[in-house]
N, C-alpha and C positions, 0 to 999 in steps of 0.2 A: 554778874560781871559781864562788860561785854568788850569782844574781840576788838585786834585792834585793827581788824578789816570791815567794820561796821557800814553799815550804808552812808551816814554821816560822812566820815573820812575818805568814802569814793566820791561819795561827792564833792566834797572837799577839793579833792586833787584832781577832779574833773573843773570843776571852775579854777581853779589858779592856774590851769593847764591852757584853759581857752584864753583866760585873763593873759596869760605868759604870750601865747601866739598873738592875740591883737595888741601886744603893747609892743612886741617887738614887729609888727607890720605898721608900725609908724599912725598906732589909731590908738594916742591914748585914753582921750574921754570916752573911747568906744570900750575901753576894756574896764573901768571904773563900775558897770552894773556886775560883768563876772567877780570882780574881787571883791564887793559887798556882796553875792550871792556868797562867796567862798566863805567868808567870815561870819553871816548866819549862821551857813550849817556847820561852821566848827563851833561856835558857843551853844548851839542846840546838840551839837552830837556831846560836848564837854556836859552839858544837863542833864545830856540821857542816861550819861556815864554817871553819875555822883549818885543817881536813885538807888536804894537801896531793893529798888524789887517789889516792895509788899503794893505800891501803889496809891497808898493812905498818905495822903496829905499832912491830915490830923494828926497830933502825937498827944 
């Protein structure tokens, strides 16, 4: 199980964070690479979550 202060979700809320400051300093296309960075590391932190642990692919 993992926390739900994981690296992922810092991450996370550090790109929507920087995304949120340049959109509001009037530089949208500038803030467009933060919020696709934002939105990787939430469907990779959501993948890391769903593992069950053993690390076996295989079933």
């Amino acid at each position: 199980m993992v926390s739900g202060l994981n690296p992922y979700f810092l991450g996370c809320a550090a790109m929507v964070a920087v995304a949120l400051f340049v959109f509001v300093m009037r530089q949208s296309l500038w803030a467009l690479p933060f919020a696709g960075a934002a939105l990787g590391l939430f469907f990779l932190g959501m993948s890391q979550e769903a593992d069950d642990g053993d690390g076996d692919a295989r079933r």
